[in-house]
FIROTI-227943 format. One record per residue: residue number from 1; x, y, z of N, C-alpha, C, O, CB in turn; residue in three letters. Coordinates in steps of 0.001 Angstrom, whole numbers, plus 500000, padded with zeros to 6 digits. Each point is the difference from the previous one (the first is absolute). Glycine has a CB too. Layout:
! FIROTI-227943
(r NUM, (X, Y, Z), (X, Y, Z), (X, Y, Z), (X, Y, Z), (X, Y, Z), "ALA") ...
END
This chain:
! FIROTI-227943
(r 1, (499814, 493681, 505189), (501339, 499501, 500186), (500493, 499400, 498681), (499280, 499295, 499293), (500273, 500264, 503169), "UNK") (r 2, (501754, 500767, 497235), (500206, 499407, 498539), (500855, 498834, 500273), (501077, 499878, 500583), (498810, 502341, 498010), "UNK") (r 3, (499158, 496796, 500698), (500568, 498393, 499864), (501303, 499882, 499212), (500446, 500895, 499281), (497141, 498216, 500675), "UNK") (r 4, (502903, 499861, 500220), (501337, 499489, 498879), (499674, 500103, 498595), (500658, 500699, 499229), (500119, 497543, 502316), "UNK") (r 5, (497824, 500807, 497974), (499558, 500349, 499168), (499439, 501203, 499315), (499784, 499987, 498789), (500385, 498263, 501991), "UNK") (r 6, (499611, 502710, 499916), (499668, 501373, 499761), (501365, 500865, 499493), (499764, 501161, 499666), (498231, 498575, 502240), "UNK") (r 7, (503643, 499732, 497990), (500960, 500233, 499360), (500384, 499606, 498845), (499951, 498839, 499595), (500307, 501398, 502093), "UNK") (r 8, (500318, 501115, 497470), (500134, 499470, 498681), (501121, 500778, 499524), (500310, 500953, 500716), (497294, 498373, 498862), "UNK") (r 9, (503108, 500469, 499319), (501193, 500791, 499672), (499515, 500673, 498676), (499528, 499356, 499063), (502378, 499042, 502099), "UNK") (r 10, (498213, 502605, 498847), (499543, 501066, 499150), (500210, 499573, 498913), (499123, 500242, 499171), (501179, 501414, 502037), "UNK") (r 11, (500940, 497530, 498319), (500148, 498949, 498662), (498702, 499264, 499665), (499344, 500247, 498989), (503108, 499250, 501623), "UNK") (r 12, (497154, 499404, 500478), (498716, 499568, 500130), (498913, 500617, 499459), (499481, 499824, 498897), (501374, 499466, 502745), "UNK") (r 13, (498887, 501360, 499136), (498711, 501517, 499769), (499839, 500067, 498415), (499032, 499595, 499356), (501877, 502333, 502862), "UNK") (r 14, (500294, 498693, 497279), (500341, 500798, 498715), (499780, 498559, 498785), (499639, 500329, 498870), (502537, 501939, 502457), "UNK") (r 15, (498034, 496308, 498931), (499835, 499148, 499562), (498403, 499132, 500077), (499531, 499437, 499011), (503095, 501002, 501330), "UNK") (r 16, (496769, 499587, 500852), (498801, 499422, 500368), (499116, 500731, 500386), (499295, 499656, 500949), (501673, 498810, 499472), "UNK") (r 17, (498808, 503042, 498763), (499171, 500925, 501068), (498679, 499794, 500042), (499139, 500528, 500705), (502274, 501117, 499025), "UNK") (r 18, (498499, 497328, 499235), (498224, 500120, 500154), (499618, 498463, 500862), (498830, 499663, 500178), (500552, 501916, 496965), "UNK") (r 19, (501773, 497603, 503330), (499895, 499410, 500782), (499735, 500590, 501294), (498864, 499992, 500475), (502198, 498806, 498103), "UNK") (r 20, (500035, 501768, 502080), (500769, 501166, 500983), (498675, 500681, 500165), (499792, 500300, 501176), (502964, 500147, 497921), "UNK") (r 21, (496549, 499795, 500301), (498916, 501337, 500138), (498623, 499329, 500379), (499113, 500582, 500625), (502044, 501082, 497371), "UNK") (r 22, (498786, 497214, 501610), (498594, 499104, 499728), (500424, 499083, 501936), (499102, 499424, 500615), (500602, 499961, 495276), "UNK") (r 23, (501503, 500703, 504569), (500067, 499964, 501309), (499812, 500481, 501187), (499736, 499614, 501139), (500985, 499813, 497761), "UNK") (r 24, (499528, 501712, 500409), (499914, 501405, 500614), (498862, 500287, 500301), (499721, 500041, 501198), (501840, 500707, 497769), "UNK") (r 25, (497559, 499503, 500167), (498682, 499973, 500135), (498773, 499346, 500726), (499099, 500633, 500552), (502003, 499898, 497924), "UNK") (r 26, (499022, 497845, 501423), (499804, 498962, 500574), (500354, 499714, 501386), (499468, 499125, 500683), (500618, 500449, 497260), "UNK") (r 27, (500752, 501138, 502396), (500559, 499874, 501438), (499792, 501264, 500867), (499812, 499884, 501211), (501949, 498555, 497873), "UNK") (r 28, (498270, 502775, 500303), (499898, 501676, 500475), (500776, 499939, 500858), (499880, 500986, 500728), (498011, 499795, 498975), "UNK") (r 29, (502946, 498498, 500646), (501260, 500589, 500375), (501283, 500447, 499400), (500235, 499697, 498830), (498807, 499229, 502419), "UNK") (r 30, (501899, 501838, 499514), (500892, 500462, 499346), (500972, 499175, 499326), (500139, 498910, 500555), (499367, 502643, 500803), "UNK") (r 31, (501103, 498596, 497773), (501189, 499303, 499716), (501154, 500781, 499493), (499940, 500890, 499152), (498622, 497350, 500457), "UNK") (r 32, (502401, 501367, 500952), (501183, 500490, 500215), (501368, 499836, 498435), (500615, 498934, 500035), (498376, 500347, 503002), "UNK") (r 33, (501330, 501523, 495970), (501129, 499518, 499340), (501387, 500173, 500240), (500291, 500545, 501064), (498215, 499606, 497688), "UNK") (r 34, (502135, 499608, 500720), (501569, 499877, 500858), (500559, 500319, 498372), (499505, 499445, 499020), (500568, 498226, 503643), "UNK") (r 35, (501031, 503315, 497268), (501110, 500069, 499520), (501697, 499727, 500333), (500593, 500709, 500813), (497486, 500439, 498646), "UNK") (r 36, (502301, 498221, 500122), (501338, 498933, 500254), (499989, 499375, 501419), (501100, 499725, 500480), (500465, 501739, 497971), "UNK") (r 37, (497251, 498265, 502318), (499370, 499245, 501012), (499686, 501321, 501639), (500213, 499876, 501206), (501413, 497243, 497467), "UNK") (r 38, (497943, 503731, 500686), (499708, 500829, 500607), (498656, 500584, 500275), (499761, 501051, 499404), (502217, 498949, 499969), "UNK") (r 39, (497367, 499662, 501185), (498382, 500917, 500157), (499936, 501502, 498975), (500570, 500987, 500466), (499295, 498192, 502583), "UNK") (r 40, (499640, 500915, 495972), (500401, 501545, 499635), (498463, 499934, 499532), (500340, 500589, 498973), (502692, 499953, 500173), "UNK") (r 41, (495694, 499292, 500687), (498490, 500538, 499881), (499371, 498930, 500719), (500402, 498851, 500183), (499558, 502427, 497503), "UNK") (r 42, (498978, 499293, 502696), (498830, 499117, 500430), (498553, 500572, 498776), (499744, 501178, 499750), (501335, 498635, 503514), "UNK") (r 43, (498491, 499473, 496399), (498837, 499791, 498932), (498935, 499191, 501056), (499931, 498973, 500674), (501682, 500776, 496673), "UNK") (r 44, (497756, 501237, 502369), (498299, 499626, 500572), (498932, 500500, 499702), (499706, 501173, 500230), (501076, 498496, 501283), "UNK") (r 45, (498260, 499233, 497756), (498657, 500501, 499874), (499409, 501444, 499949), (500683, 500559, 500858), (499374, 497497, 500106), "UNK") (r 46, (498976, 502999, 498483), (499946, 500907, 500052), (499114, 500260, 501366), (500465, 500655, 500933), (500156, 499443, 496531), "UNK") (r 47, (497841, 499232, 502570), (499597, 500001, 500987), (500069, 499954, 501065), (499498, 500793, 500796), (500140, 498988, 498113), "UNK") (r 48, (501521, 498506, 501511), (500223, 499803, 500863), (500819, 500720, 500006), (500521, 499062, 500603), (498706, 499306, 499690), "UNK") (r 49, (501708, 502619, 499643), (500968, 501025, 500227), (498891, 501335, 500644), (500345, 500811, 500859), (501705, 498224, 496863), "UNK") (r 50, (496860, 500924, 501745), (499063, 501418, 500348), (499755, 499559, 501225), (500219, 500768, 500936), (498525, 500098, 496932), "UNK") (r 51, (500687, 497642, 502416), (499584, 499872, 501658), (500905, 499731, 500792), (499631, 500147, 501165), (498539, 499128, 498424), "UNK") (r 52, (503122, 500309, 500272), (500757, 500496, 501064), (500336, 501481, 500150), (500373, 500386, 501107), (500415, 497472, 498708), "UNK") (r 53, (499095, 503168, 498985), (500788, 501016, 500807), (498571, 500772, 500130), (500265, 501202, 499990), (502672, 498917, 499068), "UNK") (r 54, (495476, 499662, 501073), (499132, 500553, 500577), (499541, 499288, 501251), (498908, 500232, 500519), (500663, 500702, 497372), "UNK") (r 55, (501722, 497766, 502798), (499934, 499659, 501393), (500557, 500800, 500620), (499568, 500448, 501062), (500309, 497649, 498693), "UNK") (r 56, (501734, 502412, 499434), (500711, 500215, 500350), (499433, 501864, 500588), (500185, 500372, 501158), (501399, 497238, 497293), "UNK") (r 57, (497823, 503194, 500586), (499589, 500876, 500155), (499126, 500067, 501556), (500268, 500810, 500887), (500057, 499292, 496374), "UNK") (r 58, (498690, 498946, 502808), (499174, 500090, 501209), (500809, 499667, 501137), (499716, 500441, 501114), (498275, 499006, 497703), "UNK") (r 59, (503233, 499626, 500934), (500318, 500101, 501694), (501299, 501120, 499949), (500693, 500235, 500989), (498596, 496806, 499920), "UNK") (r 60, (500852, 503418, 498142), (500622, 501496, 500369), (499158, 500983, 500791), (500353, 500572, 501032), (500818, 499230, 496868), "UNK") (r 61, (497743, 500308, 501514), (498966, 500902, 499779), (499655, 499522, 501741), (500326, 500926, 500744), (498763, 499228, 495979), "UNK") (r 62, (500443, 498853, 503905), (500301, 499632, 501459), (500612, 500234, 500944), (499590, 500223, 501140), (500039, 498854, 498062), "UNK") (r 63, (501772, 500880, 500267), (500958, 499757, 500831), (500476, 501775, 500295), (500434, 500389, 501085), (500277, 496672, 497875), "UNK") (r 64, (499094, 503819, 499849), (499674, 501514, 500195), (499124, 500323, 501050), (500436, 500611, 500976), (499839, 499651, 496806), "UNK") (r 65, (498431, 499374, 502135), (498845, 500447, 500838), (500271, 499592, 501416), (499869, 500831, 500899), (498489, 498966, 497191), "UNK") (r 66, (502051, 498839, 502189), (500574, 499338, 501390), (501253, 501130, 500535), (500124, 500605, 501064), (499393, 496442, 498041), "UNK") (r 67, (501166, 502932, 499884), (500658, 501303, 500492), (499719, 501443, 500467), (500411, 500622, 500980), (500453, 498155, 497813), "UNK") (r 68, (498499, 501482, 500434), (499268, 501477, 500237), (499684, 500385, 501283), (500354, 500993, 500636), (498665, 498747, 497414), "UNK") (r 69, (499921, 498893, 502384), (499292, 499633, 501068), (500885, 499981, 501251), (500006, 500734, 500989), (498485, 498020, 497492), "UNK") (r 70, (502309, 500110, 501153), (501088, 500314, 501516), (500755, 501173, 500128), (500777, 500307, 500904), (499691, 497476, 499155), "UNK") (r 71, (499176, 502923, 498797), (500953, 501362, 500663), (498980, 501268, 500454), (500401, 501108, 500356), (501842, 498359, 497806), "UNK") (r 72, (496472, 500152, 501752), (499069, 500992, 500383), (499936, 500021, 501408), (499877, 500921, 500807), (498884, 498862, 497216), "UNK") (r 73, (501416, 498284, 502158), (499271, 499790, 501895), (501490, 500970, 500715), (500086, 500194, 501213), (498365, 496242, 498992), "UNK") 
END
């Protein structure tokens, strides 16, 4: 879930990135930048970016097979 603090304005970023990044890291969650106060990237960790979308993969990969299944019975 992205915190308040997990927002930053891409001005920010482009000014403090090795702050911005050294947060990022430290926290593995996402964080969100905003252009003229708008959500426009989320920046996250590399890893923690790999294990959500190899959660994300397995309960696809589930939710296929659960399917399959109810359409066999």
């Amino acid at each position: 879930m992205i915190q308040p603090n997990d927002i930053h304005t891409l001005t920010d970023f482009k000014r403090n990135s090795d702050g911005v990044v050294e947060r990022i890291a430290n926290s593995r969650r996402p964080h969100v930048l905003t252009v003229e106060g708008a959500p426009r990237f989320v920046v996250q960790e590399a890893s923690a970016y790999q294990e959500l979308v190899e959660v994300l993969e397995a309960l696809l990969a589930g939710e296929r097979r659960t399917r399959v299944g109810a359409e066999d019975r």
